[in-house]
N, CA, C and O atoms as CSV, one atom per row, in Angstrom:
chain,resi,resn,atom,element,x,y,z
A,1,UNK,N,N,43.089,-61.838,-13.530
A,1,UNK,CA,C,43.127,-61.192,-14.821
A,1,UNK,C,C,43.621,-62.197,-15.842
A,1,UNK,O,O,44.642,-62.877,-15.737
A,2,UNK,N,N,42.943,-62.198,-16.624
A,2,UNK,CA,C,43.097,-63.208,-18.223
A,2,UNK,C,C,44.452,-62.428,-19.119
A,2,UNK,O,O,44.742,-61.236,-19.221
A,3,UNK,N,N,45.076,-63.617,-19.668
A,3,UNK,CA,C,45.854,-62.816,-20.714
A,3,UNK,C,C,44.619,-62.716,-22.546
A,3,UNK,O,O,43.918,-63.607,-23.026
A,4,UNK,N,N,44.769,-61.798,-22.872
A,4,UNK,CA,C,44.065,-61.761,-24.337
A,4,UNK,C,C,44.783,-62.511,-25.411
A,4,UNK,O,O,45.953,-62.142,-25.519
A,5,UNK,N,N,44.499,-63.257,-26.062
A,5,UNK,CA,C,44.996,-63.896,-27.464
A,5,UNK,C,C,44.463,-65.486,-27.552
A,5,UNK,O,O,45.074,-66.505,-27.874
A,6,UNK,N,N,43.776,-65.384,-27.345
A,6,UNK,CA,C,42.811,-67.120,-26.827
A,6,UNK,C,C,42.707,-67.040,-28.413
A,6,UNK,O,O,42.617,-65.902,-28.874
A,7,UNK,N,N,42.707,-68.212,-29.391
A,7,UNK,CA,C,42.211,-68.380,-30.756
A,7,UNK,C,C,41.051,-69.337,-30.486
A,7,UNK,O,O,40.812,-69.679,-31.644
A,8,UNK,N,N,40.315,-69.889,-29.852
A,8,UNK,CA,C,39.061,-70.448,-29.420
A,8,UNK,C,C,37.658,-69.904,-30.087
A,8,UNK,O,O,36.609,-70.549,-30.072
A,9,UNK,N,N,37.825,-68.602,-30.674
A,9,UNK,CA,C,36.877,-67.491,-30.957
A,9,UNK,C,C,35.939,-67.011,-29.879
A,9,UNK,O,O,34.929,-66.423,-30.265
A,10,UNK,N,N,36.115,-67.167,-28.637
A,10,UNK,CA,C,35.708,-67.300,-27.535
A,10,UNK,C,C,36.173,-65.401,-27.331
A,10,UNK,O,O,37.236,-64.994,-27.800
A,11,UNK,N,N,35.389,-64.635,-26.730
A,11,UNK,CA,C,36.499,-63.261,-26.573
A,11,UNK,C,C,37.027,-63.519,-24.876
A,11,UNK,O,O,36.278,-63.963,-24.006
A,12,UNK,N,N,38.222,-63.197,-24.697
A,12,UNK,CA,C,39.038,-62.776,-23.637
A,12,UNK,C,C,38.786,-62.093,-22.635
A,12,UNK,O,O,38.141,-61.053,-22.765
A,13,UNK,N,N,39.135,-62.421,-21.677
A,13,UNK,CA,C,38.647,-61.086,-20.388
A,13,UNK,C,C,40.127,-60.887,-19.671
A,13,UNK,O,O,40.840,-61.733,-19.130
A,14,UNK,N,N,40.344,-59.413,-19.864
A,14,UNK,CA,C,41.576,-58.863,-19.959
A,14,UNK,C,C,41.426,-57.915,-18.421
A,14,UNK,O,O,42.382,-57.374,-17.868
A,15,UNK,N,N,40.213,-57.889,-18.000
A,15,UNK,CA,C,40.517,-56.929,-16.778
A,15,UNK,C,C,39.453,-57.470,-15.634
A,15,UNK,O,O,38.670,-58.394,-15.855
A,16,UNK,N,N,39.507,-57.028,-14.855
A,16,UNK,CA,C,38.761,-58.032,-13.697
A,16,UNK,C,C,37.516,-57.655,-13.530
A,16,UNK,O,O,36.850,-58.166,-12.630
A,17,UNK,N,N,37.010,-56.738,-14.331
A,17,UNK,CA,C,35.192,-56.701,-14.889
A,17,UNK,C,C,34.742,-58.122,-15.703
A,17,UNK,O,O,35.237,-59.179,-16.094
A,18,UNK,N,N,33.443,-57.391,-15.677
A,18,UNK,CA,C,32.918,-58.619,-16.321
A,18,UNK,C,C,32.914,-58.053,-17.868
A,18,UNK,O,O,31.804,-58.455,-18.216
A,19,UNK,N,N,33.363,-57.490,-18.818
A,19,UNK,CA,C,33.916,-56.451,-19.496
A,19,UNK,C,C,34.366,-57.664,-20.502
A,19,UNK,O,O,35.469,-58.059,-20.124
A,20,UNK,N,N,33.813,-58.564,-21.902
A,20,UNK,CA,C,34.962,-59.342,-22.699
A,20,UNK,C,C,36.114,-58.382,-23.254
A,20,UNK,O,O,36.012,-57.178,-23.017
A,21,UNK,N,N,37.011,-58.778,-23.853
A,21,UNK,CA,C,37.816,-58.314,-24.772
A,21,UNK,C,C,37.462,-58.144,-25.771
A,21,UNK,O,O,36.802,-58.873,-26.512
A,22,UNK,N,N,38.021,-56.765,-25.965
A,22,UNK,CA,C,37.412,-55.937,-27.345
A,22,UNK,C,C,38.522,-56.397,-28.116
A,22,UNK,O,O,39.443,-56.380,-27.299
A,23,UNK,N,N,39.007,-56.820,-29.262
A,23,UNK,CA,C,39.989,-56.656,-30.213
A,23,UNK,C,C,39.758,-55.447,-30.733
A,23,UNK,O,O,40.449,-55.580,-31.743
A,24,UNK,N,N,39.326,-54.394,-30.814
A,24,UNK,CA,C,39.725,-53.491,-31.806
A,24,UNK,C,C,40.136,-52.080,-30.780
A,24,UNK,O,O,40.341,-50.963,-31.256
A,25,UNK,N,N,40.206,-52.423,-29.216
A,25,UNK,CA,C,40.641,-51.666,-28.350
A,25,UNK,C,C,41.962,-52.081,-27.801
A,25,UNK,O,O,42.265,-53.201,-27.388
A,26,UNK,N,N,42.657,-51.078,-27.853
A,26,UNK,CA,C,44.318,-50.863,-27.537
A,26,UNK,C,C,44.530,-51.522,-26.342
A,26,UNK,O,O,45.268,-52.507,-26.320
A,27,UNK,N,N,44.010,-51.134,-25.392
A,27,UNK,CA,C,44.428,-51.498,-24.011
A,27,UNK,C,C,43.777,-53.054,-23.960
A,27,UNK,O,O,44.389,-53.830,-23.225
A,28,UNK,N,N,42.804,-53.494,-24.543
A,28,UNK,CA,C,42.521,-54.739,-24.268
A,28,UNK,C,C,43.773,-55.971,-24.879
A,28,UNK,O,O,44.386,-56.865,-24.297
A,29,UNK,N,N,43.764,-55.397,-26.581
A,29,UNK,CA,C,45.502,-56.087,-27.194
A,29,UNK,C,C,46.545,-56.036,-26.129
A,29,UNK,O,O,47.293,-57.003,-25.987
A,30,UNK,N,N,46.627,-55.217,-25.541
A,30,UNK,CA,C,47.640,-55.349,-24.451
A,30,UNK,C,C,47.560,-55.636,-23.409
A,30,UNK,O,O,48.314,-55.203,-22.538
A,31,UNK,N,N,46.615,-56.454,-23.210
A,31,UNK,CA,C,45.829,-56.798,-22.205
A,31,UNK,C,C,46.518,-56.117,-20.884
A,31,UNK,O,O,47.336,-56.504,-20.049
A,32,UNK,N,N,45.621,-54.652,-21.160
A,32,UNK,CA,C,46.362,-54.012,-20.114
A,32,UNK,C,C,44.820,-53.978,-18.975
A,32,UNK,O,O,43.732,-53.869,-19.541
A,33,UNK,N,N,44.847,-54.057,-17.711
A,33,UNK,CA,C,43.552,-53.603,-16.866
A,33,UNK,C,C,43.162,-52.260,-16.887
A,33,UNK,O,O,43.847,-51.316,-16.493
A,34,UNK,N,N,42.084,-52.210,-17.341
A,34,UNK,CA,C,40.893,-50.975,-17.481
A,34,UNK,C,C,39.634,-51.483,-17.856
A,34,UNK,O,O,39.410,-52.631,-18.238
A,35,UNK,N,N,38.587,-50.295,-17.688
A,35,UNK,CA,C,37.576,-50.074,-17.881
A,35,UNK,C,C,36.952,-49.231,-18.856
A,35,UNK,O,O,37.304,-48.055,-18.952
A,36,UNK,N,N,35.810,-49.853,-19.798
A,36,UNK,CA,C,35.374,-49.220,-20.962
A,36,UNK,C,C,34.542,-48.064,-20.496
A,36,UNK,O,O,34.254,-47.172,-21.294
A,37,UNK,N,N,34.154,-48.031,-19.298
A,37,UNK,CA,C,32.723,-46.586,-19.234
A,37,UNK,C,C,33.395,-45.384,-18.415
A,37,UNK,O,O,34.613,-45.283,-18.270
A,38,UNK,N,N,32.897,-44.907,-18.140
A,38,UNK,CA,C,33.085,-43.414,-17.990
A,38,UNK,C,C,33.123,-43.123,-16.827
A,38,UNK,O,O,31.945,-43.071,-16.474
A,39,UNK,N,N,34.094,-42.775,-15.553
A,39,UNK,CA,C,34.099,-42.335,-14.386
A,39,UNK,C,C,33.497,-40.981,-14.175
A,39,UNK,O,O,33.612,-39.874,-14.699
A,40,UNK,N,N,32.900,-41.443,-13.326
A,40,UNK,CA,C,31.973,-39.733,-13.466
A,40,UNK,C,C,32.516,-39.050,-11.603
A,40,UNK,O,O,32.455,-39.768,-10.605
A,41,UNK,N,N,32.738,-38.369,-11.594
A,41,UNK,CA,C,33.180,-37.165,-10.190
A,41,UNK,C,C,31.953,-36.257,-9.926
A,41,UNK,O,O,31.336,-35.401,-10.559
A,42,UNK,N,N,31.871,-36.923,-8.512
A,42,UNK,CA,C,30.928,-35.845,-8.004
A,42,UNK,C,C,31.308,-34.762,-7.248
A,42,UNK,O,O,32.510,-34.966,-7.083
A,43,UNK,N,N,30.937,-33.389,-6.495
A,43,UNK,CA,C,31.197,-32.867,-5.840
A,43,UNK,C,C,32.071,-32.828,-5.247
A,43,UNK,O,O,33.171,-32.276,-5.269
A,44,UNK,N,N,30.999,-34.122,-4.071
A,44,UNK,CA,C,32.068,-34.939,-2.823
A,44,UNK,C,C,33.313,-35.643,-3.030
A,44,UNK,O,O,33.922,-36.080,-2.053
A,45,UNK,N,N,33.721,-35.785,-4.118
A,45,UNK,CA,C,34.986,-36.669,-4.593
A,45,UNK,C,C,34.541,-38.131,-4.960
A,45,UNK,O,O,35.285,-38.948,-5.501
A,46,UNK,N,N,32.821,-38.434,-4.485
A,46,UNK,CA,C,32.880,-39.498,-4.425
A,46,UNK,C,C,32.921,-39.876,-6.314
A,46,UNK,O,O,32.918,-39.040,-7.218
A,47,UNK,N,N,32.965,-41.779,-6.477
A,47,UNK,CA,C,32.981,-41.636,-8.160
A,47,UNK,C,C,32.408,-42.949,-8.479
A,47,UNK,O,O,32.550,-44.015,-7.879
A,48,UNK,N,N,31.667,-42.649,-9.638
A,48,UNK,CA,C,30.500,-44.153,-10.255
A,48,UNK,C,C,31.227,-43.987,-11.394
A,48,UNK,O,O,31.846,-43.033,-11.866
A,49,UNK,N,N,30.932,-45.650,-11.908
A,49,UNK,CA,C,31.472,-45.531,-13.298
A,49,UNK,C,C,30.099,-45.944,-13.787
A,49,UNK,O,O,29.123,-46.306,-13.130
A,50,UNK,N,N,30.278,-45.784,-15.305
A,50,UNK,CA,C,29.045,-45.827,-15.925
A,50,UNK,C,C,28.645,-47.331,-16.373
A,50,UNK,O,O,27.492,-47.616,-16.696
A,51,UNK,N,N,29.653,-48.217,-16.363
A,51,UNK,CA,C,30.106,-49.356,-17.268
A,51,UNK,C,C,29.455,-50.153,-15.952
A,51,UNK,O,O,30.064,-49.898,-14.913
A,52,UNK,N,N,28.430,-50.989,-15.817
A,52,UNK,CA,C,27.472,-52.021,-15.110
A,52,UNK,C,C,28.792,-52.892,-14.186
A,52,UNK,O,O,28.781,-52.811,-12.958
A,53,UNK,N,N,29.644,-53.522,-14.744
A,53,UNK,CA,C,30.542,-54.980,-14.304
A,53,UNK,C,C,31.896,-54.262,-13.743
A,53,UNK,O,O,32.875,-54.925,-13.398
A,54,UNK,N,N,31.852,-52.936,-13.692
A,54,UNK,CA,C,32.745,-51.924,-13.281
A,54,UNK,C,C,33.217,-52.201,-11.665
A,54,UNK,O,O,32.619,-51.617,-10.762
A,55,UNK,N,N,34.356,-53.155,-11.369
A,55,UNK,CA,C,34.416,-53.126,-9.842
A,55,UNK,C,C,35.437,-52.108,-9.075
A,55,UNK,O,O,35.431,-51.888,-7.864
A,56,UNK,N,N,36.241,-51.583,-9.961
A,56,UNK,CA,C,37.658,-51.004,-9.697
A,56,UNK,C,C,36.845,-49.684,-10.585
A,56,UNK,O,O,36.317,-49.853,-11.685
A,57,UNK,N,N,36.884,-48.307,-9.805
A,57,UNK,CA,C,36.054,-47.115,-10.176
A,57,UNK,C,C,37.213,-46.690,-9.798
A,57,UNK,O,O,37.052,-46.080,-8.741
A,58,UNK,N,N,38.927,-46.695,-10.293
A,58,UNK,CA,C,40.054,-45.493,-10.218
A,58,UNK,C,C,40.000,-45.142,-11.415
A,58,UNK,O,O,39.585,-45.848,-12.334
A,59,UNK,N,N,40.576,-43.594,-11.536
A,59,UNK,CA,C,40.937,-42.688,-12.298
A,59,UNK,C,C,41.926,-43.854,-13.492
A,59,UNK,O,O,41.738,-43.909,-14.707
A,60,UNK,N,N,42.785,-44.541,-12.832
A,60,UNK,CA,C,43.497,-45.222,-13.865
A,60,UNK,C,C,43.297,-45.640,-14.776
A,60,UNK,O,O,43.883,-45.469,-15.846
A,61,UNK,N,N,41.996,-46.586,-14.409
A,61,UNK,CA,C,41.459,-47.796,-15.461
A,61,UNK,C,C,40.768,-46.991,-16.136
A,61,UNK,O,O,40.338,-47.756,-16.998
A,62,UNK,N,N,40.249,-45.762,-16.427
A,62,UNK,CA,C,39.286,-45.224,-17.313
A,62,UNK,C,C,39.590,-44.218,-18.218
A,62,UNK,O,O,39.795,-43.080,-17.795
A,63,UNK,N,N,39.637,-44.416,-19.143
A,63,UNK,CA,C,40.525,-43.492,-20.069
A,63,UNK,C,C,39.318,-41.817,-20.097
A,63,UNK,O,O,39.794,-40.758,-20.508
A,64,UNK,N,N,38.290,-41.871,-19.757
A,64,UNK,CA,C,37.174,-41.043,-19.460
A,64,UNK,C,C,37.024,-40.574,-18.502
A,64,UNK,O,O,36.953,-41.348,-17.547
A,65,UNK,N,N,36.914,-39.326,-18.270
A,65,UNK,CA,C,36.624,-39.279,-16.684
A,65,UNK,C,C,36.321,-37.708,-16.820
A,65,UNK,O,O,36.936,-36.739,-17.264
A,66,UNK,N,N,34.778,-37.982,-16.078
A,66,UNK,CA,C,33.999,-36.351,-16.090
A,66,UNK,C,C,33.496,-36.068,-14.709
A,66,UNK,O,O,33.550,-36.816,-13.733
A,67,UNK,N,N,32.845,-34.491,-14.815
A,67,UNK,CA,C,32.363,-34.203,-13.366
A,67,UNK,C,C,31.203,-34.124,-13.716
A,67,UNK,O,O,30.822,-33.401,-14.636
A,68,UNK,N,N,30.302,-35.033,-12.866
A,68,UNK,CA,C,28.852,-35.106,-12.771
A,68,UNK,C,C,28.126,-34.028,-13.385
A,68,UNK,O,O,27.337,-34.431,-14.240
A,69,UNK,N,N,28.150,-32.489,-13.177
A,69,UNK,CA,C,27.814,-31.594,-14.413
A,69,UNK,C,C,27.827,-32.075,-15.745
A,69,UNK,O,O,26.750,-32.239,-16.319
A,70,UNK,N,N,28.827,-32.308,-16.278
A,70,UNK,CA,C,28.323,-32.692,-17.497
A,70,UNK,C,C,27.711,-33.631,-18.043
A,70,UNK,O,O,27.785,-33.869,-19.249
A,71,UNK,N,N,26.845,-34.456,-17.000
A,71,UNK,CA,C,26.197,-35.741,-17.144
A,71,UNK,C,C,24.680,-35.201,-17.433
A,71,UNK,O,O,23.867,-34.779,-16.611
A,72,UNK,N,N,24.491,-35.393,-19.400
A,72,UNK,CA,C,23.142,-35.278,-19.176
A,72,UNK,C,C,22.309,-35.393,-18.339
A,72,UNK,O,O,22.308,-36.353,-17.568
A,73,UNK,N,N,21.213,-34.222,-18.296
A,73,UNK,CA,C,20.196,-34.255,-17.223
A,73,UNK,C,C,21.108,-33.772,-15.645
A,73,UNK,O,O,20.471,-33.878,-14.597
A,74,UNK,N,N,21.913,-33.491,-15.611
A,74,UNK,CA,C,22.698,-33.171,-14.555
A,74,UNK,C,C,22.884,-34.294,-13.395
A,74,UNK,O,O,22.818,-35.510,-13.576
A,75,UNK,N,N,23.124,-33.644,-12.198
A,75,UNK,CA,C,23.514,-34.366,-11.157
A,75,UNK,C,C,22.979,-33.897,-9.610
A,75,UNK,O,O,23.534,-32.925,-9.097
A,76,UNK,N,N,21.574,-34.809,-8.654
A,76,UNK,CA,C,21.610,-34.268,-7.480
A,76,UNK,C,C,22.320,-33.838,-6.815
A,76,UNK,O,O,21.999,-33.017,-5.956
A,77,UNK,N,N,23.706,-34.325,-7.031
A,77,UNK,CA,C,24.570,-33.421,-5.816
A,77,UNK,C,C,24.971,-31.925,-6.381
A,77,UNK,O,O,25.477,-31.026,-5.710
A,78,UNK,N,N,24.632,-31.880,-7.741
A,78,UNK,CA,C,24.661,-30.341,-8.124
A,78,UNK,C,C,23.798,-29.369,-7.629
A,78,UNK,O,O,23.971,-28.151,-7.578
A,79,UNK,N,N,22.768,-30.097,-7.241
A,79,UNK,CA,C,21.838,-29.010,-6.350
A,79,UNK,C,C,22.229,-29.011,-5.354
A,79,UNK,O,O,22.640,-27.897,-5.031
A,80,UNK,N,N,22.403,-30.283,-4.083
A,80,UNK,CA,C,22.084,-30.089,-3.072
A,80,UNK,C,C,23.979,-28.925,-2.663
A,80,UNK,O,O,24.010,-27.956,-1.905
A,81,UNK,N,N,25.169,-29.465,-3.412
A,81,UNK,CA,C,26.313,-27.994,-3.236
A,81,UNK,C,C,25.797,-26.578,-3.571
A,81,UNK,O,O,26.536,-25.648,-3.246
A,82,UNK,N,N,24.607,-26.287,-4.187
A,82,UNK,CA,C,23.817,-25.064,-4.611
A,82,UNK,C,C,23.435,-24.400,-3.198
A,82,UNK,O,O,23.728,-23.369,-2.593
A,83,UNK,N,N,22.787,-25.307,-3.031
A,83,UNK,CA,C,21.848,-24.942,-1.832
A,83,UNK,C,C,22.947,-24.638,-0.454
A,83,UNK,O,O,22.930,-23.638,0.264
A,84,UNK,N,N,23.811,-25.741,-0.357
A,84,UNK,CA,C,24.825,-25.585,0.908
A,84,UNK,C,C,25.322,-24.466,0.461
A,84,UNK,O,O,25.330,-23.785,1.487
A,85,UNK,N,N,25.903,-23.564,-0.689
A,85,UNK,CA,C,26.565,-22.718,-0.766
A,85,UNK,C,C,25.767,-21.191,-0.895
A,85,UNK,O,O,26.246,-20.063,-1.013
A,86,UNK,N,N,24.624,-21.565,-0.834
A,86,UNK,CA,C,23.481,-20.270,-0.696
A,86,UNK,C,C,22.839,-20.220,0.840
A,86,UNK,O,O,21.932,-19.429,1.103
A,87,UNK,N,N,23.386,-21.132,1.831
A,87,UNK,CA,C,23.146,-20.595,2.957
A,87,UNK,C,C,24.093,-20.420,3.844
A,87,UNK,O,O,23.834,-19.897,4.927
């Protein structure tokens, strides 16, 4: 993990994504570790983040965090718990 404040004009990498440093985001000034995209919860507990360079998918690093339902267009595992729970 990089510390943020490089004057190089180069941006910073503050968390162990491939993610530069945002200056106009809090946690990056503080170069605190997190992630910019969106943890999404499925069913199963299992969890994707939305953010591509995303290697660390905990609840911590993501100031976002939804259940696959509310993921436009929904979520296959919303059917296939449908179906397990209708037979």
């Amino acid at each position: 993990m990089s510390v943020a404040g490089g004057t190089d004009g180069v941006m910073d990498q503050v968390t162990i994504d491939s993610v530069p440093h945002d200056p106009a985001c809090l946690d990056c000034a503080g170069s605190l570790d997190h992630c910019h995209g969106t943890l999404v919860v499925h069913s199963d507990f299992t969890v994707e983040c939305t953010e591509a360079g995303c290697v660390l998918a905990h609840r911590e690093r993501h100031a976002l965090v939804v259940d696959c339902v509310a993921v436009a267009g929904g979520c296959s595992c919303e059917v296939s718990v449908a179906v397990s729970q209708a037979s």
